[in-house]
Structures are given as structure tokens and as C-alpha cells.
VMD Tcl script that builds the backbone (N, CA, C; Angstrom):
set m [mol new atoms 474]
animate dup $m
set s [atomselect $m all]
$s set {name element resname resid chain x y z} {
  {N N UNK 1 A 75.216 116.855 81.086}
  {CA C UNK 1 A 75.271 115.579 80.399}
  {C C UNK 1 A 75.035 114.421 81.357}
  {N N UNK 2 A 74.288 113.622 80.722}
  {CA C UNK 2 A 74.278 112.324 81.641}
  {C C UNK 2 A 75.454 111.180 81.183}
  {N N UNK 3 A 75.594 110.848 82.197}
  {CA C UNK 3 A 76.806 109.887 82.301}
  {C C UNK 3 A 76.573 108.721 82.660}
  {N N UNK 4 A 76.944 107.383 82.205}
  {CA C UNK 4 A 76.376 106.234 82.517}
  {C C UNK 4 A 77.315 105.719 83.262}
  {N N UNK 5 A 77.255 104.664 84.552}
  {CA C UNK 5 A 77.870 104.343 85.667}
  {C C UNK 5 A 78.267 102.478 85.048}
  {N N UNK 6 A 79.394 102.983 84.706}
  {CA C UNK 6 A 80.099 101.573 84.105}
  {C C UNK 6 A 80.669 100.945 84.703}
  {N N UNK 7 A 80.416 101.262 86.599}
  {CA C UNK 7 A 80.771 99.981 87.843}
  {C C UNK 7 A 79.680 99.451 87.802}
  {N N UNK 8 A 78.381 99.732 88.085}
  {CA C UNK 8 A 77.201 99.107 88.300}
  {C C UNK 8 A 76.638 98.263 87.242}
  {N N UNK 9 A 77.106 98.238 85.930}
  {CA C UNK 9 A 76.405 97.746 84.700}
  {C C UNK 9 A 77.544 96.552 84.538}
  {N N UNK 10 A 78.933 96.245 85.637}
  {CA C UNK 10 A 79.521 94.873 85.255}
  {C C UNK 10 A 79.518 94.713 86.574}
  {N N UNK 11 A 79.892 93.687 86.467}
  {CA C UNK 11 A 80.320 92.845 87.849}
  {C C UNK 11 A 81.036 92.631 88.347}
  {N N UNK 12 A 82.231 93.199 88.918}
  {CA C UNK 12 A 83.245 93.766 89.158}
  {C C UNK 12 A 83.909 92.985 90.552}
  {N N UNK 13 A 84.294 92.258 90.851}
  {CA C UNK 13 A 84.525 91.727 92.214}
  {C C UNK 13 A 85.807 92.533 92.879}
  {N N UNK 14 A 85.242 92.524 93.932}
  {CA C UNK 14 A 86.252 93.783 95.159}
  {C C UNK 14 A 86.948 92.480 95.428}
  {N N UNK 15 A 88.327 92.942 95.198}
  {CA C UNK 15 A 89.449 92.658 95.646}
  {C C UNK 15 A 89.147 91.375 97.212}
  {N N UNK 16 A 89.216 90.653 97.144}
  {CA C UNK 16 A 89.335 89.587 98.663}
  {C C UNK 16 A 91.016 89.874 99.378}
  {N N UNK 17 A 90.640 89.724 101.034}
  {CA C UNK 17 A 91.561 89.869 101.603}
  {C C UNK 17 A 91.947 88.493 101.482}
  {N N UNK 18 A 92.792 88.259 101.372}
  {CA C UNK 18 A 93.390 86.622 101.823}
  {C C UNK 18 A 93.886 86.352 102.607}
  {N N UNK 19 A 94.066 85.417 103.643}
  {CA C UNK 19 A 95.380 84.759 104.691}
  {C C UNK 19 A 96.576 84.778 103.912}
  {N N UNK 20 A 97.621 85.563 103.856}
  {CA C UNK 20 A 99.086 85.675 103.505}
  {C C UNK 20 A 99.890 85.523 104.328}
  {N N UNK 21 A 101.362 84.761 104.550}
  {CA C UNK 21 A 102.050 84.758 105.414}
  {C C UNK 21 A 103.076 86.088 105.487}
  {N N UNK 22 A 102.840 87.029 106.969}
  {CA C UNK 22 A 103.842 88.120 106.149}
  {C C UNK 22 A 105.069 87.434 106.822}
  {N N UNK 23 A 106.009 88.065 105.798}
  {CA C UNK 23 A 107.510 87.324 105.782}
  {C C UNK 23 A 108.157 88.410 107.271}
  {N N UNK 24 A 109.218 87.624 107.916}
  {CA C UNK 24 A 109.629 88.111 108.629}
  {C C UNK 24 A 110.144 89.945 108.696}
  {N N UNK 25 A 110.661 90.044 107.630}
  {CA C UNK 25 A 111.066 91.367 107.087}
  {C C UNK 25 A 109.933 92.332 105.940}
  {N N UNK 26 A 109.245 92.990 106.803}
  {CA C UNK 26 A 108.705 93.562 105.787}
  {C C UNK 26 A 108.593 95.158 105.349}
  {N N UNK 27 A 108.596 95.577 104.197}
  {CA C UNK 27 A 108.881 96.872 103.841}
  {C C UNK 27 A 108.747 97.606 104.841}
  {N N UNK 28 A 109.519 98.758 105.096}
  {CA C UNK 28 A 109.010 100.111 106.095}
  {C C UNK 28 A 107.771 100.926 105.571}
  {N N UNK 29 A 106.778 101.642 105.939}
  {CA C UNK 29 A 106.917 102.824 105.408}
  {C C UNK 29 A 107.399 103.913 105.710}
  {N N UNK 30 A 107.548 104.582 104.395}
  {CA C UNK 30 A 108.106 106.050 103.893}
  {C C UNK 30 A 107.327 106.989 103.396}
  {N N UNK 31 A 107.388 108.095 104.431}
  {CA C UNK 31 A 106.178 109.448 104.113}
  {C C UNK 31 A 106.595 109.687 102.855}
  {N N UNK 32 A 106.354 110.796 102.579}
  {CA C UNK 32 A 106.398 110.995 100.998}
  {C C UNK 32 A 107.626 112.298 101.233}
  {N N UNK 33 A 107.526 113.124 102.143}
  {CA C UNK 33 A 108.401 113.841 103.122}
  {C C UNK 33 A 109.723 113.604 103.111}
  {N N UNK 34 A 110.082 112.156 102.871}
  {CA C UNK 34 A 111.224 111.494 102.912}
  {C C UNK 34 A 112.215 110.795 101.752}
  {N N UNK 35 A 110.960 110.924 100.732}
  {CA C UNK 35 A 110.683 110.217 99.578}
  {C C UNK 35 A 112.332 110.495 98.952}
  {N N UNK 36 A 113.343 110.233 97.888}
  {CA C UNK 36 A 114.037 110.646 97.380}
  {C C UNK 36 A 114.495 110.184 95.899}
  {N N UNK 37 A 113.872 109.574 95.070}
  {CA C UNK 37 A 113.601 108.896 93.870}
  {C C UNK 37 A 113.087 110.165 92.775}
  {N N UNK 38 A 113.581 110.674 92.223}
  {CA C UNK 38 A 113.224 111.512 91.542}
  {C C UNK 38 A 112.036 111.048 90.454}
  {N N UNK 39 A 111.793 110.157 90.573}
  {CA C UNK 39 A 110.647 109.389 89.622}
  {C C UNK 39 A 109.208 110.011 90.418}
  {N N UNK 40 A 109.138 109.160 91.654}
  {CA C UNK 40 A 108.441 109.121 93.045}
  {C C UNK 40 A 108.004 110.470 93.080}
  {N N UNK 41 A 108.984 111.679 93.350}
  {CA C UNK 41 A 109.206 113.238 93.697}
  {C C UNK 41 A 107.983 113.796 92.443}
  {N N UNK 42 A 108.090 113.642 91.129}
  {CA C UNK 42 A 108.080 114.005 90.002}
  {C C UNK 42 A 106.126 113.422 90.048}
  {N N UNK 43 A 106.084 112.326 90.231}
  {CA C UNK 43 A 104.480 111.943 90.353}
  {C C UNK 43 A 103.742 112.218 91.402}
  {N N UNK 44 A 104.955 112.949 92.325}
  {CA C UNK 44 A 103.602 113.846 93.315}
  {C C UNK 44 A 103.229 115.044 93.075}
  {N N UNK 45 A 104.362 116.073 92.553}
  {CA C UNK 45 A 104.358 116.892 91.436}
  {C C UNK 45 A 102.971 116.856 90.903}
  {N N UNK 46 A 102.999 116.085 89.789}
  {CA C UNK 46 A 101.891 115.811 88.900}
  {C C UNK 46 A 100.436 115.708 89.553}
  {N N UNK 47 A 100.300 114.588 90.939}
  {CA C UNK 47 A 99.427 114.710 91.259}
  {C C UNK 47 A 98.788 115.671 92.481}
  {N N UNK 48 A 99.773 116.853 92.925}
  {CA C UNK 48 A 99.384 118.146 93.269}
  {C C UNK 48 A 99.138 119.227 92.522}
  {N N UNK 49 A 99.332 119.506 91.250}
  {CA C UNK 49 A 98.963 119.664 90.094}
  {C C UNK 49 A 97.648 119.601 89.698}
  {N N UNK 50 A 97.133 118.539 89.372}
  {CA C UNK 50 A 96.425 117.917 89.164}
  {C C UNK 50 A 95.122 118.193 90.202}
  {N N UNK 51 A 95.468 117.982 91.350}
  {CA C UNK 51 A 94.554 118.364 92.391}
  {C C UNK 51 A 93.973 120.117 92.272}
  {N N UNK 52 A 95.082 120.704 92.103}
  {CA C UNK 52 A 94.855 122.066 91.950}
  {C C UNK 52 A 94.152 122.125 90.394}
  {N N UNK 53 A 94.350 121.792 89.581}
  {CA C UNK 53 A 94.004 121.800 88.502}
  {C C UNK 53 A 92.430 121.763 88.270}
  {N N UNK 54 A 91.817 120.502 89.095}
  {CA C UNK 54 A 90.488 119.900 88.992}
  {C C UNK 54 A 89.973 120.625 89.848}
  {N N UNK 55 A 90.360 121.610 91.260}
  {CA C UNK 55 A 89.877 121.909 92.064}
  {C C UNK 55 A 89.027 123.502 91.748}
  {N N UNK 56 A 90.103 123.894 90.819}
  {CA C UNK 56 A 90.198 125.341 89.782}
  {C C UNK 56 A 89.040 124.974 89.019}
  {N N UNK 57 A 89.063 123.811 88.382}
  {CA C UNK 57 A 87.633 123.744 87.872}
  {C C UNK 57 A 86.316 123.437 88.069}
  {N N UNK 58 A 86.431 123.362 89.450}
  {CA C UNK 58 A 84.856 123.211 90.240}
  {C C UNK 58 A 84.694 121.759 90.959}
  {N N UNK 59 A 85.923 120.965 90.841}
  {CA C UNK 59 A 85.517 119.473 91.541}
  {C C UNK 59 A 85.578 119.832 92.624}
  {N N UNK 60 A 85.035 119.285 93.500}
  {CA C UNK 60 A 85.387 118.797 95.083}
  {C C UNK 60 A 86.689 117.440 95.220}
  {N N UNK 61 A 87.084 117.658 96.178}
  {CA C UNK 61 A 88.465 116.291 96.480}
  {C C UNK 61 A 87.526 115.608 97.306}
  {N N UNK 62 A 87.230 114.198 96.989}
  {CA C UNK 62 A 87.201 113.045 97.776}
  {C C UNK 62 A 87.902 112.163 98.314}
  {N N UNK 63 A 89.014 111.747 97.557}
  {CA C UNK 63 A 90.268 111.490 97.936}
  {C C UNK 63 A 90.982 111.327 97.548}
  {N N UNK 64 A 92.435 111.090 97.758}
  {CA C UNK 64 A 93.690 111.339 96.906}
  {C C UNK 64 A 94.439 109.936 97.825}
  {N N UNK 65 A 95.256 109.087 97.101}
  {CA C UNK 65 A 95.604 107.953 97.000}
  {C C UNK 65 A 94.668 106.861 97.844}
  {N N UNK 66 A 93.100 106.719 97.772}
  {CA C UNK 66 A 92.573 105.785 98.095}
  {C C UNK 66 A 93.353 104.575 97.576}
  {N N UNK 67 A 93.424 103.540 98.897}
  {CA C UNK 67 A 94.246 102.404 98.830}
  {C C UNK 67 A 93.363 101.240 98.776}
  {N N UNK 68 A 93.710 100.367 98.464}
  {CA C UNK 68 A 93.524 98.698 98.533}
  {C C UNK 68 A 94.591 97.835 98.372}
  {N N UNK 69 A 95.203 97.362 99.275}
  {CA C UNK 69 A 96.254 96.695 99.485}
  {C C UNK 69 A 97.160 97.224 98.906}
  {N N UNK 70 A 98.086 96.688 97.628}
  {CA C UNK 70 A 99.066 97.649 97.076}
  {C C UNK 70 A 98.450 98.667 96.031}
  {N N UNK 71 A 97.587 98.033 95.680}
  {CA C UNK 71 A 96.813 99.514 94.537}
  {C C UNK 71 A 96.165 100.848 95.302}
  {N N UNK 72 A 96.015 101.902 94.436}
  {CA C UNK 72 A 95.602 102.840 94.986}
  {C C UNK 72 A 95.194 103.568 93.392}
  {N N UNK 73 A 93.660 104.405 93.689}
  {CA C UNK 73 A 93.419 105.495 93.034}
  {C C UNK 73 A 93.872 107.020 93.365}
  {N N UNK 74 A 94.857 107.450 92.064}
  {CA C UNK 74 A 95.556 108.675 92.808}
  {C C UNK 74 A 94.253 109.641 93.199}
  {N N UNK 75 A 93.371 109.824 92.855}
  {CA C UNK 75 A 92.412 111.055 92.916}
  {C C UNK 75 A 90.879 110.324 92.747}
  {N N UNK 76 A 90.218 110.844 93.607}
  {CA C UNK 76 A 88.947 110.885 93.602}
  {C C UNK 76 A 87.985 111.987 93.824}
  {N N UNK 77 A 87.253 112.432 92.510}
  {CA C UNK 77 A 86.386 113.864 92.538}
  {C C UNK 77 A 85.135 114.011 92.441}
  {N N UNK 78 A 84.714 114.588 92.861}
  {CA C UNK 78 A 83.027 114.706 92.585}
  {C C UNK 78 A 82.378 116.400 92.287}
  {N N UNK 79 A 81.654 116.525 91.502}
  {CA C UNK 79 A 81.071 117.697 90.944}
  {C C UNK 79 A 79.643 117.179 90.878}
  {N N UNK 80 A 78.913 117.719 92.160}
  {CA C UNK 80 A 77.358 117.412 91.569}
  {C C UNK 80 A 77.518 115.759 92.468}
  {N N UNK 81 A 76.074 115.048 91.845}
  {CA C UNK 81 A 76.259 113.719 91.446}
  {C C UNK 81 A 77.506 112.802 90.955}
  {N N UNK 82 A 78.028 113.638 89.726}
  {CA C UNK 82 A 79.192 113.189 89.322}
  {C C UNK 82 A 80.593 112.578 89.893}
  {N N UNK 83 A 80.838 111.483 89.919}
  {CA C UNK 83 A 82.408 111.105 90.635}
  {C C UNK 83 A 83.133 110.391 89.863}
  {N N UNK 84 A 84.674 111.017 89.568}
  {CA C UNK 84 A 85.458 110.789 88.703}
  {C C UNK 84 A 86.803 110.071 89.461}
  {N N UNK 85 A 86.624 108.905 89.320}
  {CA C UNK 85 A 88.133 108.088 89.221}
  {C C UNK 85 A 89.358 108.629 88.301}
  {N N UNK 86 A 90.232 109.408 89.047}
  {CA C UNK 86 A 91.192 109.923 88.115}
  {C C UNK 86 A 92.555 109.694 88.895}
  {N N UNK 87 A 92.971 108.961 87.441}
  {CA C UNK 87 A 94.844 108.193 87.027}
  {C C UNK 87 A 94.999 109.493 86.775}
  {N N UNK 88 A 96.318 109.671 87.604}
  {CA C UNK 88 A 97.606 110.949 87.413}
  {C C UNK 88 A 98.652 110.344 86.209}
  {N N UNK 89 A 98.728 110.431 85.414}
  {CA C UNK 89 A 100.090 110.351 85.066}
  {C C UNK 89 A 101.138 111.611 84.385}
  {N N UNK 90 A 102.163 111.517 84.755}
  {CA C UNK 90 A 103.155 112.737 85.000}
  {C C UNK 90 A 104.269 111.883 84.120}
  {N N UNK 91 A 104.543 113.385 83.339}
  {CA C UNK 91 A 105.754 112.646 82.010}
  {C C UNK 91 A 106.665 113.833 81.614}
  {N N UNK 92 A 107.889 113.420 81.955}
  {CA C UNK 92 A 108.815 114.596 81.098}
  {C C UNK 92 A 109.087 114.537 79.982}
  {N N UNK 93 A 108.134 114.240 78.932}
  {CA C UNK 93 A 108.320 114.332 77.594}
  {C C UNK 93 A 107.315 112.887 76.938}
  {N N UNK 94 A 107.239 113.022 75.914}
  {CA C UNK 94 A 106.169 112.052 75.238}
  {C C UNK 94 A 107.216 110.974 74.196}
  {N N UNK 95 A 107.976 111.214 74.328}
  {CA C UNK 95 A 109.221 110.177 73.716}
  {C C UNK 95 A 108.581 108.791 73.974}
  {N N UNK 96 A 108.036 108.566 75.371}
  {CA C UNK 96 A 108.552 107.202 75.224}
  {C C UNK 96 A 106.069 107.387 75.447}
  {N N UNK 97 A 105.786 107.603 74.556}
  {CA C UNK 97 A 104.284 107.290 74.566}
  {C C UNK 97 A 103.462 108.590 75.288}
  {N N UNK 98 A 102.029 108.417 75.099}
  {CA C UNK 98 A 101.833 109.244 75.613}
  {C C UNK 98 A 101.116 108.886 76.752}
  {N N UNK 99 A 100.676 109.435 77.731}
  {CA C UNK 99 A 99.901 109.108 79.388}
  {C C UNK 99 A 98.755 108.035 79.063}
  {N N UNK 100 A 98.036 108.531 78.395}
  {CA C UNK 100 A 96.906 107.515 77.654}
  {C C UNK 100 A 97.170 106.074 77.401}
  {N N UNK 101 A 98.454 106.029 76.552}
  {CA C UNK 101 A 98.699 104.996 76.060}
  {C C UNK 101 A 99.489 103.967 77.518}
  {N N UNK 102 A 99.853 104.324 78.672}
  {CA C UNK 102 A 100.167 103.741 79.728}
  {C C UNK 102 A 99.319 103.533 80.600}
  {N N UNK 103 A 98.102 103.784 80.241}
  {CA C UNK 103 A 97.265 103.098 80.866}
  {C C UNK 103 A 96.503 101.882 80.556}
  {N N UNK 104 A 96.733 100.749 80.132}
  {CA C UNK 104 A 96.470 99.593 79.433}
  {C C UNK 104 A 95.155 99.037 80.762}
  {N N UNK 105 A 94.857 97.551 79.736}
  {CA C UNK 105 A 93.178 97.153 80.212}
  {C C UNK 105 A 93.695 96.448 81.737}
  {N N UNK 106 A 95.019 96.127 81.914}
  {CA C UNK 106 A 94.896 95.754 83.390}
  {C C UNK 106 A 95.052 96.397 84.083}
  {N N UNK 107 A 95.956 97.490 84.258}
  {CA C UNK 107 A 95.590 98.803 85.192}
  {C C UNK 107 A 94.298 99.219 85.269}
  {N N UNK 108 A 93.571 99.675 83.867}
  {CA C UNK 108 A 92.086 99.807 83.987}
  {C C UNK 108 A 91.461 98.668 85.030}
  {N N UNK 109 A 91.541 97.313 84.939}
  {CA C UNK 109 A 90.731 96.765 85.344}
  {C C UNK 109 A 90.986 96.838 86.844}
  {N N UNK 110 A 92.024 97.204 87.304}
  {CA C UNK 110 A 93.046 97.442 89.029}
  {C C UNK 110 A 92.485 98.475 89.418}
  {N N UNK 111 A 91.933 99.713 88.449}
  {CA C UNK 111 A 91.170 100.520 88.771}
  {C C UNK 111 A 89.730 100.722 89.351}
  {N N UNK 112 A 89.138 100.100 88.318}
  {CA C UNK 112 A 88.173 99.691 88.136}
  {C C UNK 112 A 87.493 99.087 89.870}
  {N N UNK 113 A 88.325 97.928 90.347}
  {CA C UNK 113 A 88.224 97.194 91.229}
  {C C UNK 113 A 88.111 97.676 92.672}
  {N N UNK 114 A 89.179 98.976 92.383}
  {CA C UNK 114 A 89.385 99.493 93.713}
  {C C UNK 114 A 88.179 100.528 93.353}
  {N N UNK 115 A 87.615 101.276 92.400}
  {CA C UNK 115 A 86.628 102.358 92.640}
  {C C UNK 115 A 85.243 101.533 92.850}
  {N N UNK 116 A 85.411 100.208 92.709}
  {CA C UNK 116 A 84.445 99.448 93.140}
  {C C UNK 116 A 84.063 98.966 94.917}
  {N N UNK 117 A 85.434 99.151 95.514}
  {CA C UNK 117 A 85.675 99.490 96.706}
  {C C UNK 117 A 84.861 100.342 97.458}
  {N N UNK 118 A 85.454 101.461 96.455}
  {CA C UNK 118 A 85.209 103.071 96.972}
  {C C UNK 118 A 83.501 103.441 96.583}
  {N N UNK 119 A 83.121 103.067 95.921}
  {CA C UNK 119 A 81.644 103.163 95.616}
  {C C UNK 119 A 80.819 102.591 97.116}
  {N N UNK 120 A 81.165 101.065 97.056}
  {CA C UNK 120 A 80.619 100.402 97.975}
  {C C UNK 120 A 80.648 101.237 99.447}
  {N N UNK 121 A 81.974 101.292 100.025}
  {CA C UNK 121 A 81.722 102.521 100.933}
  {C C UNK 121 A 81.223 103.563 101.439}
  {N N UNK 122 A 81.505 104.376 100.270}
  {CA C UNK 122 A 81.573 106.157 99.998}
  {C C UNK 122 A 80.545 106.857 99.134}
  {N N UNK 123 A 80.086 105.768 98.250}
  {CA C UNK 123 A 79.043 105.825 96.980}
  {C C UNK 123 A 77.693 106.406 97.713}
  {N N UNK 124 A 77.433 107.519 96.816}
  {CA C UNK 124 A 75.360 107.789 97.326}
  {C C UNK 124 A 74.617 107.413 96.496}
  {N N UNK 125 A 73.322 106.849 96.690}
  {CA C UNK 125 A 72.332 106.787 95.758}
  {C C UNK 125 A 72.332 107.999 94.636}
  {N N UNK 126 A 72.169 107.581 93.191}
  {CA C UNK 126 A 71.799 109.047 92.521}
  {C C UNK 126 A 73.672 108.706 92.276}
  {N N UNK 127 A 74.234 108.517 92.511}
  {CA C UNK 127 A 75.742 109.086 91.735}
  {C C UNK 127 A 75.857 108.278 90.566}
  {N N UNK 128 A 76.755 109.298 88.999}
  {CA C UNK 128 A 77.175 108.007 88.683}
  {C C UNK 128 A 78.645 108.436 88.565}
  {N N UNK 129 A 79.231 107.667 87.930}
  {CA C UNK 129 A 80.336 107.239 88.233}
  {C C UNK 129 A 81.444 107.535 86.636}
  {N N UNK 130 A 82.637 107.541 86.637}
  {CA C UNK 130 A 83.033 107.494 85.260}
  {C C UNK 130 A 85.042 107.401 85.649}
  {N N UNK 131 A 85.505 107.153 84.856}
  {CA C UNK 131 A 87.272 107.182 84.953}
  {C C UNK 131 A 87.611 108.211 83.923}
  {N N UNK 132 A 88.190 108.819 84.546}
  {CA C UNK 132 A 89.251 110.267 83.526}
  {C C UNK 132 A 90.693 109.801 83.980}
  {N N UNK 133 A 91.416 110.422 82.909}
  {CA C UNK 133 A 92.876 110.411 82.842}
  {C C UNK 133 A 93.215 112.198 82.900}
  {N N UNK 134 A 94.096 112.243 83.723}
  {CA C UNK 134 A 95.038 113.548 83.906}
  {C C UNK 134 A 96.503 113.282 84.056}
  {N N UNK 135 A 96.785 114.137 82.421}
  {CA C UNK 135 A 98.200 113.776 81.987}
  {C C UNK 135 A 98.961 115.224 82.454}
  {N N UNK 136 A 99.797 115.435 82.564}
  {CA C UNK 136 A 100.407 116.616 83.502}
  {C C UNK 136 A 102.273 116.326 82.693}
  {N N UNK 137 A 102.532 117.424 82.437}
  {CA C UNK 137 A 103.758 117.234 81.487}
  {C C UNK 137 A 104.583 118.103 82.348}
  {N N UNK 138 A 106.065 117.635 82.564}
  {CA C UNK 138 A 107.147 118.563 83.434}
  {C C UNK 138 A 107.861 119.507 82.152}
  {N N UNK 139 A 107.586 120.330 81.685}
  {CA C UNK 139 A 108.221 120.958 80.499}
  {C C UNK 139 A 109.839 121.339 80.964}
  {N N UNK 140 A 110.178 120.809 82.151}
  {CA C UNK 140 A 111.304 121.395 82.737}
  {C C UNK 140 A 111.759 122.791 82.480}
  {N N UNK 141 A 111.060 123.944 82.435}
  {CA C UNK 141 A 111.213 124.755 82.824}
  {C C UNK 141 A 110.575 125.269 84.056}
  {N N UNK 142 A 109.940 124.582 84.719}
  {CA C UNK 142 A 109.143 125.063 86.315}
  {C C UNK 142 A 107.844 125.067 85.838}
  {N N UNK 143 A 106.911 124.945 84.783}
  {CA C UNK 143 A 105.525 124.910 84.552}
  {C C UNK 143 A 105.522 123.392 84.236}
  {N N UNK 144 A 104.316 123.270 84.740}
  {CA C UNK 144 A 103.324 122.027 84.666}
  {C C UNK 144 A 102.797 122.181 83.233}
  {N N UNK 145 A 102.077 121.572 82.382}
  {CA C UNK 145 A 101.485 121.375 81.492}
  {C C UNK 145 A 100.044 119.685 81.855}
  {N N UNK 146 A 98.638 120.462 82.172}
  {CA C UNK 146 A 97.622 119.689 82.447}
  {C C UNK 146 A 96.576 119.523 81.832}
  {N N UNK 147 A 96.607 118.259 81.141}
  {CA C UNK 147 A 95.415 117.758 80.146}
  {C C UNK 147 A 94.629 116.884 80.768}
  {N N UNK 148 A 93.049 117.479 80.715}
  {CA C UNK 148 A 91.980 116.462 81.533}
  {C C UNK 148 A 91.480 115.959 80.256}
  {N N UNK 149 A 91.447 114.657 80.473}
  {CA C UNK 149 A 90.950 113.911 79.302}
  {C C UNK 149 A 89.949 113.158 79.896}
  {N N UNK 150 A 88.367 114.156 80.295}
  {CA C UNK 150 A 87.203 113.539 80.673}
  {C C UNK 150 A 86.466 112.297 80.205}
  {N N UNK 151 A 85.968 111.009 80.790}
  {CA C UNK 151 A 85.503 109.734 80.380}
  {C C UNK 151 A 86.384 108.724 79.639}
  {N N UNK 152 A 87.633 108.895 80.287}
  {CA C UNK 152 A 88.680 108.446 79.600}
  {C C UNK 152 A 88.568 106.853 78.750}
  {N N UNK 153 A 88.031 106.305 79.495}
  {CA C UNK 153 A 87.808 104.738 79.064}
  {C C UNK 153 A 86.254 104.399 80.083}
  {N N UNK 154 A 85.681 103.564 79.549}
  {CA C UNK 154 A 84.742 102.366 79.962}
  {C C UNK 154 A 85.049 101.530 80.052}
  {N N UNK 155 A 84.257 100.218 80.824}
  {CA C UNK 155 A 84.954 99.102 81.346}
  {C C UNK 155 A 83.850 98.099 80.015}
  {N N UNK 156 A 84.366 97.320 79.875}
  {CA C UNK 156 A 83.448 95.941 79.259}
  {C C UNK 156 A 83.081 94.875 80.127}
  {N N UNK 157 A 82.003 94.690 79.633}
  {CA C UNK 157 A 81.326 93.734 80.115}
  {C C UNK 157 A 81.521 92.220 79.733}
  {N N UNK 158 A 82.012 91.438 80.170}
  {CA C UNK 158 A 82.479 90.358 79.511}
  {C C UNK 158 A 81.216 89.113 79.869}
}
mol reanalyze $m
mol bondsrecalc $m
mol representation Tube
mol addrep $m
């Protein structure tokens, strides 16, 4: 299937660094090693999962939490030409919505911005491009439950 590359068809502006004052005190970091938030624990879960999941099905890993300042794309894959911007989201139950529905148009567009990043960089001639969602369910019994929901959204052109 051909896939149409819905970074290149808007205009998307990469994130600007700005002059910020950093404040005297600023966050540590914390490996993930160290991590202890059972929220935190639970969405790496999902997105090792997930990795294994896409990998089982023939993607290649490009990268896994590509950053831009505080945003980050959990996963980046490629099959072929093909490269898929893919949101992890990890849920112990659908009570409160489902993965889909937590991904609203400004996260999309936070997305969007940073795979606009990652194109500019990392991008080859000939690729195109697309965003999937991978929803990953803790059934709390020790199995994962992983739904790839390929071409998840497009961006608009405003």
C-alpha cells in the first residue's frame, strides 16, 4: 500500500530552542532503573511490549523515546520505506476511555512536531511517513494484551 507522508504536505514548524533562564534548582535525572511510580513502571511495560510486539512483526527499531526538550516519541519504526511514529499507550482497564481516545489534537500536534524533527535528521529520500497508536492492556494477570492500530490519525492542514 502506498501511504501518503502527512509531515511533508503541512508545514509543521520544529520546535525553536529559546534562551530560558534555568532556575537555580533543577530536576535530577532518573534512569528508568530507579524509576518507582507504578504509573512510570507500568508504561515501560507497555512500551517493551510494544517494541517486541512490532519487532515480531517485521519492523525494524529506529528509536525508542526520541526526545525534544520535554516531549518525546515513545517508538520509532521502519519496514521498507515505511516509518511509523508510534504513541505507546498502556492501560489497566478501559474504564476510564480507551488509548485512542487519549490521544487528543494537541498531543497529535506535539507529535507531529517532534517526528518533524526526526525526519529532518534521520529521514531518507523515498520514505513516507505515517503515526500509529499501540494500545497494550495490563490484564493483571501477567499477559500484555497489544493492539496496533496502523495510520492512526493524519495531521490537517490548516
Amino acid at each position: 500500500p502506498v501511504f501518503l507522508c502527512p509531515i511533508e504536505s503541512c508545514r509543521v514548524s520544529v520546535l525553536r530552542a529559546r534562551a530560558y533562564r534555568v532556575p537555580m534548582t533543577t530536576r535530577r535525572f532518573i534512569p528508568t532503573r530507579e524509576w518507582e511510580d507504578a504509573r512510570q513502571l507500568r508504561g515501560l511495560a507497555g512500551e517493551h511490549a510494544a517494541l517486541a510486539y512490532l519487532t515480531s512483526c517485521g519492523w525494524s527499531i529506529e528509536a525508542h523515546r526520541f526526545k525534544l526538550g520535554r516531549h518525546d516519541l515513545d517508538l520509532i519504526v521502519r519496514r521498507g520505506p515505511v516509518v511509523a511514529f508510534v504513541e505507546v499507550k498502556t492501560r489497566r482497564t478501559t474504564a476510564f476511555g480507551l488509548a485512542a481516545e487519549a490521544v487528543g489534537w494537541r498531543k497529535q500536534r506535539t507529535i507531529a512536531k517532534v517526528a518533524e524533527l526526526w525526519r529532518l535528521r534521520h529521514g531518507r529520500p523515498g520514505d513516507s511517513y505515517r503515526f500509529d497508536l499501540v494500545s497494550v492492556t495490563d490484564t493483571g494477570t501477567g499477559r500484555l494484551e497489544v493492539d496496533h492500530l496502523p495510520d492512526a490519525w493524519r495531521l490537517e492542514c490548516r
